[in-house]
Backbone as ProteinMPNN parsed JSONL, in Angstrom:
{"seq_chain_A": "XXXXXXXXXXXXXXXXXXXXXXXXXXXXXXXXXXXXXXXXXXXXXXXXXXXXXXXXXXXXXXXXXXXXXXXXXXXXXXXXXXXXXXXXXXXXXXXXXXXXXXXXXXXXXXX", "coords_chain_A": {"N_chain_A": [[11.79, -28.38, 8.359], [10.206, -26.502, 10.55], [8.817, -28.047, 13.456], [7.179, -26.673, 15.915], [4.31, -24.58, 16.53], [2.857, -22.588, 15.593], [1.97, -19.051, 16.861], [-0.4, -17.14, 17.102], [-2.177, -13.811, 16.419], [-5.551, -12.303, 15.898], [-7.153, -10.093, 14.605], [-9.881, -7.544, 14.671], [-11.2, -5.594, 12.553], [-13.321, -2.497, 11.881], [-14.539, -0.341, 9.272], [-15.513, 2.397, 10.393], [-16.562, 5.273, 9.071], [-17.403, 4.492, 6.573], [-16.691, 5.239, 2.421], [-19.007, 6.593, 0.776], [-21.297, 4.758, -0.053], [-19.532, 2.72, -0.079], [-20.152, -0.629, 1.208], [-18.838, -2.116, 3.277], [-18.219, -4.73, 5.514], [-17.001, -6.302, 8.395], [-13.368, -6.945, 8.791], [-10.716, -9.086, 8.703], [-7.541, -9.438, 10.324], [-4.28, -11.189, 10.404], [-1.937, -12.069, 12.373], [1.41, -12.368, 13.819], [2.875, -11.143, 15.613], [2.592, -9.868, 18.683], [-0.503, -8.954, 20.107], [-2.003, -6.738, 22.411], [-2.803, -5.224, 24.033], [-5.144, -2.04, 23.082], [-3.649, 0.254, 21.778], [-1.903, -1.567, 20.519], [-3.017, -2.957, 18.634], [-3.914, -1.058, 17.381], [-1.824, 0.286, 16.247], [-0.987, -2.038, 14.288], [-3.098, -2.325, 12.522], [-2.492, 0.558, 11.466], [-0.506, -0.192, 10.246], [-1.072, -2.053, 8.477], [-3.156, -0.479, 6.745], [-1.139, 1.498, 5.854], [0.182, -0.45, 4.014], [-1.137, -0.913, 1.887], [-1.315, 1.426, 0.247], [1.145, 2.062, -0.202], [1.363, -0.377, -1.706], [0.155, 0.073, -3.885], [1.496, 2.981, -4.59], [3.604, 1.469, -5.274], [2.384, 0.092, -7.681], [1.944, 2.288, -9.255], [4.629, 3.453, -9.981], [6.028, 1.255, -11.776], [4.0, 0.356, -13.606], [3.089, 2.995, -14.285], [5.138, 4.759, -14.398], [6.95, 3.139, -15.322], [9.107, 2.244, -14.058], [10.713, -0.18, -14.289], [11.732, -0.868, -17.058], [13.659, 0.843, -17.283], [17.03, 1.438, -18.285], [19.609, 1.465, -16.936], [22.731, 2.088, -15.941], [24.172, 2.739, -14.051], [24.218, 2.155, -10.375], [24.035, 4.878, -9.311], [22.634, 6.275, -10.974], [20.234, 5.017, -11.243], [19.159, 5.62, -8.924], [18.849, 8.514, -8.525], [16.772, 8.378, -10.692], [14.81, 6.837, -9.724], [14.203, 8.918, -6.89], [13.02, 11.188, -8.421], [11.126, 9.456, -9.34], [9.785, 8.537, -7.66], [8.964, 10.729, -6.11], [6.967, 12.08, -7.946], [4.781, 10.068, -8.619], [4.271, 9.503, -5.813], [2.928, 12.019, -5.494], [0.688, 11.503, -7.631], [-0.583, 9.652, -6.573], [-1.349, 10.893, -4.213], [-3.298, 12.96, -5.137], [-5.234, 11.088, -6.378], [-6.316, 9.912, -3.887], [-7.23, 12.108, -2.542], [-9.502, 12.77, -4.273], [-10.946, 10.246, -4.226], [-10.745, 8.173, -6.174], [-8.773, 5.85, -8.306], [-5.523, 6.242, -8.909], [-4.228, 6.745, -12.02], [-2.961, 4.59, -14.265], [-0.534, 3.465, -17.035], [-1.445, 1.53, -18.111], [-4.025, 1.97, -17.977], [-5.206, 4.7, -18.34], [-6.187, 6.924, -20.186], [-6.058, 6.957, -24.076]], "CA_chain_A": [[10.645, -27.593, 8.809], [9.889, -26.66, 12.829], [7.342, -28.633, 14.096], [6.872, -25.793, 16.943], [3.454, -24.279, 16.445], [2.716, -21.392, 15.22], [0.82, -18.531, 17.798], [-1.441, -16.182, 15.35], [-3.0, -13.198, 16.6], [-6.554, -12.194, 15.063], [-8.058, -8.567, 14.969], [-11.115, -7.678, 13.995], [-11.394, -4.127, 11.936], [-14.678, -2.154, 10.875], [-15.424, 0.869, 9.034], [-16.356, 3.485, 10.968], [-17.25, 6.259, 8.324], [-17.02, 4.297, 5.042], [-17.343, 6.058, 1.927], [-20.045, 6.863, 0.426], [-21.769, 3.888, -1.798], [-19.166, 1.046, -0.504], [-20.205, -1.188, 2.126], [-17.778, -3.383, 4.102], [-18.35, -5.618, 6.573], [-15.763, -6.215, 9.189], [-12.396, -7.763, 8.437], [-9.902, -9.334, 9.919], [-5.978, -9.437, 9.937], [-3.868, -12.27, 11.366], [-0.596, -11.452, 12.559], [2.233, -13.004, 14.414], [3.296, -9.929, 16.707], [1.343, -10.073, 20.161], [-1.694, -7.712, 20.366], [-2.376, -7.065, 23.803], [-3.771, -3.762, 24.166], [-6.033, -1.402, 22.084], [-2.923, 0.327, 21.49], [-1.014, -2.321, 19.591], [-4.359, -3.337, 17.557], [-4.704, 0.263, 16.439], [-0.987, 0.221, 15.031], [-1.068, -2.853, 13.632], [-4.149, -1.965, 11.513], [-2.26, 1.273, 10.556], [0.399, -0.393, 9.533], [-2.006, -2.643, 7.349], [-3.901, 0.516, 5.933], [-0.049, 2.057, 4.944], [0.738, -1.52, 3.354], [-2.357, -0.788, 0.686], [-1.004, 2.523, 0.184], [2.843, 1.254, -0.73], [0.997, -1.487, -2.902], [-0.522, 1.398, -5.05], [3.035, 3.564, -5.074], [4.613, 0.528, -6.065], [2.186, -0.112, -9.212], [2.307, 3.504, -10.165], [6.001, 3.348, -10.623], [5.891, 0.237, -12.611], [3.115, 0.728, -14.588], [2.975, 4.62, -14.871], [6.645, 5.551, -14.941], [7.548, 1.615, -16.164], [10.451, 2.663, -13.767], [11.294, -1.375, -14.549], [11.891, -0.904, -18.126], [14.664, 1.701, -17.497], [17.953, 1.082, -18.603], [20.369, 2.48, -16.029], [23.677, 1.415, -16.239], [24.799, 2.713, -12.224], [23.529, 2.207, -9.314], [23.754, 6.13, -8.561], [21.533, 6.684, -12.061], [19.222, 4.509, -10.539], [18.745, 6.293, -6.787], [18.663, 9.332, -8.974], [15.706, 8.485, -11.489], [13.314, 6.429, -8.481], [14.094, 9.808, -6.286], [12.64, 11.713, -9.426], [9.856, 8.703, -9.491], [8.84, 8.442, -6.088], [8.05, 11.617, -5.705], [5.665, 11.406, -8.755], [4.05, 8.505, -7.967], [3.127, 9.858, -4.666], [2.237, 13.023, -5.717], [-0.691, 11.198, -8.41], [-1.218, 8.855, -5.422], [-2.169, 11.525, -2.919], [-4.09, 13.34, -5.654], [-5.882, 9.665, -6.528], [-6.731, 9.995, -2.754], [-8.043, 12.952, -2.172], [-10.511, 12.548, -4.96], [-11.521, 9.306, -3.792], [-10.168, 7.56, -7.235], [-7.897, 5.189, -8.719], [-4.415, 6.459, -10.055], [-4.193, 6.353, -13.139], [-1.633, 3.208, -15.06], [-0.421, 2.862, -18.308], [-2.641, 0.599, -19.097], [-5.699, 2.503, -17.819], [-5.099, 5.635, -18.826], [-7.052, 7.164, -21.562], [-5.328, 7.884, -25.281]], "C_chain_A": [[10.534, -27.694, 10.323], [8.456, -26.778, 12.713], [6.575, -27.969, 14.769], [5.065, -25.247, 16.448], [3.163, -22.624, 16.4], [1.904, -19.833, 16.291], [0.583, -17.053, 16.93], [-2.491, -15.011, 16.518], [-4.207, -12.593, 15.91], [-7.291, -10.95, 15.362], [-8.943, -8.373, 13.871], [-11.216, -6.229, 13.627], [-12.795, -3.921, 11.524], [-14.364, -0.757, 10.706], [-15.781, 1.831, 9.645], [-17.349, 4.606, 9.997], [-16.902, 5.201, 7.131], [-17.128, 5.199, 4.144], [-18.184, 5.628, 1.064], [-20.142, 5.643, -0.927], [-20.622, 2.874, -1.319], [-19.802, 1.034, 1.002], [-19.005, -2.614, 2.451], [-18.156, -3.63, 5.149], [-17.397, -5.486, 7.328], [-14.503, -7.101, 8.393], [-11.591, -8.55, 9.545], [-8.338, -9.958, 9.114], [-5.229, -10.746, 11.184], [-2.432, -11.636, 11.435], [0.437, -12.176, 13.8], [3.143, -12.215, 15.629], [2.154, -10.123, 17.822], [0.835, -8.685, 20.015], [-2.238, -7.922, 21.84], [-2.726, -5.884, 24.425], [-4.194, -3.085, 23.198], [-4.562, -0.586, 20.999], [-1.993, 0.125, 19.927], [-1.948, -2.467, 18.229], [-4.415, -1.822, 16.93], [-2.967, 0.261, 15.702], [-0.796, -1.16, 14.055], [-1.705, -2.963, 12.246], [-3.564, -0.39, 11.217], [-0.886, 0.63, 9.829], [-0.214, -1.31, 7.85], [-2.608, -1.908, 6.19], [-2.375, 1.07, 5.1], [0.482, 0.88, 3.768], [-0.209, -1.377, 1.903], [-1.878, 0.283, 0.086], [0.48, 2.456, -0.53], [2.237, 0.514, -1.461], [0.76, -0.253, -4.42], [0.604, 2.555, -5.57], [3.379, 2.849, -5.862], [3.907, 0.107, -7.766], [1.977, 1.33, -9.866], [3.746, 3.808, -10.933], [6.052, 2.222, -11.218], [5.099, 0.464, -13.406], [2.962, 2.396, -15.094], [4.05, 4.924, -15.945], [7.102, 3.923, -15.199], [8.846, 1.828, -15.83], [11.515, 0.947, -13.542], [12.235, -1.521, -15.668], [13.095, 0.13, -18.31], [16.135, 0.898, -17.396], [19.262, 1.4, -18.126], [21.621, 1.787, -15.798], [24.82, 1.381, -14.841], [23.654, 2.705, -11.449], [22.98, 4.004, -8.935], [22.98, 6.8, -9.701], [20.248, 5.972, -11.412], [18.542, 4.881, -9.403], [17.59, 7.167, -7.765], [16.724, 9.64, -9.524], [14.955, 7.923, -10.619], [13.628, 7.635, -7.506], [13.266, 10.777, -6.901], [10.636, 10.632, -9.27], [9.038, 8.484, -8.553], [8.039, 9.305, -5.67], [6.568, 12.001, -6.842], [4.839, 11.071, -8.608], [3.4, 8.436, -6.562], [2.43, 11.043, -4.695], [0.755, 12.387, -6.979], [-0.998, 10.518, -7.327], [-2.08, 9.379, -4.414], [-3.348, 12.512, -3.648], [-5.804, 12.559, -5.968], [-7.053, 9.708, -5.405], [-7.854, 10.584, -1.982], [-9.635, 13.012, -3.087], [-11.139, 11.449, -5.344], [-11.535, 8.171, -5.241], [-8.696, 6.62, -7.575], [-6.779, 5.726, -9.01], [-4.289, 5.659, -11.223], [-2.61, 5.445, -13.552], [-1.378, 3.472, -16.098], [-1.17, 2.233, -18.706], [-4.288, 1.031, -19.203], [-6.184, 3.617, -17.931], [-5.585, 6.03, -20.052], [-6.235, 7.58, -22.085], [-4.492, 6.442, -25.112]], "O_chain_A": [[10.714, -28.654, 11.071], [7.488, -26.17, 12.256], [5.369, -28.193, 14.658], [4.703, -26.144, 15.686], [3.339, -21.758, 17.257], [0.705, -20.011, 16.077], [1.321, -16.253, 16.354], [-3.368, -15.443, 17.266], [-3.722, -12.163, 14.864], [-8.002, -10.859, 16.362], [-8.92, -8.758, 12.702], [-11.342, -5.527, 14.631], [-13.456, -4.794, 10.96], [-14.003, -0.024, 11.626], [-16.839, 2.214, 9.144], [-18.562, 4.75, 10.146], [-15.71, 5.295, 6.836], [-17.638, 6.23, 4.583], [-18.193, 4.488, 0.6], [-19.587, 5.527, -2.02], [-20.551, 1.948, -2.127], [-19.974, 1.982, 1.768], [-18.633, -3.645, 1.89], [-18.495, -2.701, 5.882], [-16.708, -4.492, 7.096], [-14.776, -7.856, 7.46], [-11.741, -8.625, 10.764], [-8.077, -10.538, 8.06], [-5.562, -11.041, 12.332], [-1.956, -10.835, 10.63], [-0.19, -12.49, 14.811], [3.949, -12.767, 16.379], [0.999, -10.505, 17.632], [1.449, -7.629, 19.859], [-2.748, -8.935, 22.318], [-2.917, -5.911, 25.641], [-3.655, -3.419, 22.142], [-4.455, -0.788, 19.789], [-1.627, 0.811, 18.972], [-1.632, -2.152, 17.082], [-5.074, -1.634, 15.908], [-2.975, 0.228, 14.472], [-0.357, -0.944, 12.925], [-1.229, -3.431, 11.212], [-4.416, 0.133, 10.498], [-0.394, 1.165, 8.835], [0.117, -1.193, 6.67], [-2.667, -2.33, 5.035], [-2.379, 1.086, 3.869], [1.099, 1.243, 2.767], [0.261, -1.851, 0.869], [-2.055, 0.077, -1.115], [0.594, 3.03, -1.613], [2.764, 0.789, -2.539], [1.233, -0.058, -5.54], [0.612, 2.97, -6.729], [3.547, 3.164, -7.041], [4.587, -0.116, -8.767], [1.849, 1.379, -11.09], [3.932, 4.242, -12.069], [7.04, 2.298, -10.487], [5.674, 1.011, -14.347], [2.736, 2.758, -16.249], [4.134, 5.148, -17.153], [8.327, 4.038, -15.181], [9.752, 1.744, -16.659], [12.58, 0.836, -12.934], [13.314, -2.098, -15.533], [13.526, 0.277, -19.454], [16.355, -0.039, -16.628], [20.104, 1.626, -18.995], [21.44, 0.65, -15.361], [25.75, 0.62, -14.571], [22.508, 3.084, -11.691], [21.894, 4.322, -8.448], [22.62, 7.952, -9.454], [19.276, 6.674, -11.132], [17.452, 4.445, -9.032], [16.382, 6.989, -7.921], [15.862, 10.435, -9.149], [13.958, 8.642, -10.555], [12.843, 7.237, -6.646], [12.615, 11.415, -6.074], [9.487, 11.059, -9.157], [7.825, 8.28, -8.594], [6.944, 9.174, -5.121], [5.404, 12.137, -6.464], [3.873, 11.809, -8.413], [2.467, 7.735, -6.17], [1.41, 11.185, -4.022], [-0.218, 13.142, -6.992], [-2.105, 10.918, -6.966], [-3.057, 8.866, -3.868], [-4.283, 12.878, -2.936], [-6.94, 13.027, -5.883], [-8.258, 9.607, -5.637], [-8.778, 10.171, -1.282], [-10.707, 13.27, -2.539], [-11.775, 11.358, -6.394], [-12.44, 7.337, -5.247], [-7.648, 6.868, -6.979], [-7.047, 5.855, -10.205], [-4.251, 4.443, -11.412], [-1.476, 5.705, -13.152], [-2.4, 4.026, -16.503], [-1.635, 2.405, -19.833], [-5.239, 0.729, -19.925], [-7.38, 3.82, -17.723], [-5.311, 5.323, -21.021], [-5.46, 8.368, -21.543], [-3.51, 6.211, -25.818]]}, "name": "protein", "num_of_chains": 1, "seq": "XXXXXXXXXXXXXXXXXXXXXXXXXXXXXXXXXXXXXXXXXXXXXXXXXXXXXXXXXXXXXXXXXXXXXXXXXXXXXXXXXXXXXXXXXXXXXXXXXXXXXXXXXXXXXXX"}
């Protein structure tokens, strides 16, 4: 293990427009990249907001399309069917979005 010491940058995010009916407080993100102008702090925190956004792709294809459970025997069946799934999975995602809702799972899906 390196003894060296770690140097942690700390930004502080709020809300501007929330929506409607949640309240959040401020947050805050730690990060190991130097923040040193408004700049950096504003991509940093979009890169944070796209990381929530990829979390939610990634359990639509797993849980939706259970693109785990597939049985693909090449690599180039495999591109194939997550090229097929991706776009899916972001198309209910950006739908999810716009109507200020969950995408729907396998498991949470009515029927």
């Amino acid at each position: 293990a390196d003894p060296s010491p770690l140097t942690l940058w700390v930004l502080e995010a709020r809300e501007l427009r929330p929506h409607q009916g949640v309240s959040l407080g401020p947050w805050q993100l730690l990060t190991t990249l130097p923040v040193t102008t408004l700049a950096a702090a504003c991509e940093r925190i979009g890169w944070h907001v796209l990381r929530s956004q990829i979390q939610v792709l990634h359990k639509v294809l797993k849980s939706g399309c259970q693109i785990e459970q597939r049985q693909l025997e090449t690599a180039v069946r495999l591109e194939r069917v997550l090229a097929v799934a991706r776009c899916g999975a972001a198309a209910v995602v950006g739908t999810a979005q716009r109507g200020g809702g969950t995408p729907p799972t396998r498991r949470s899906a009515p029927g």
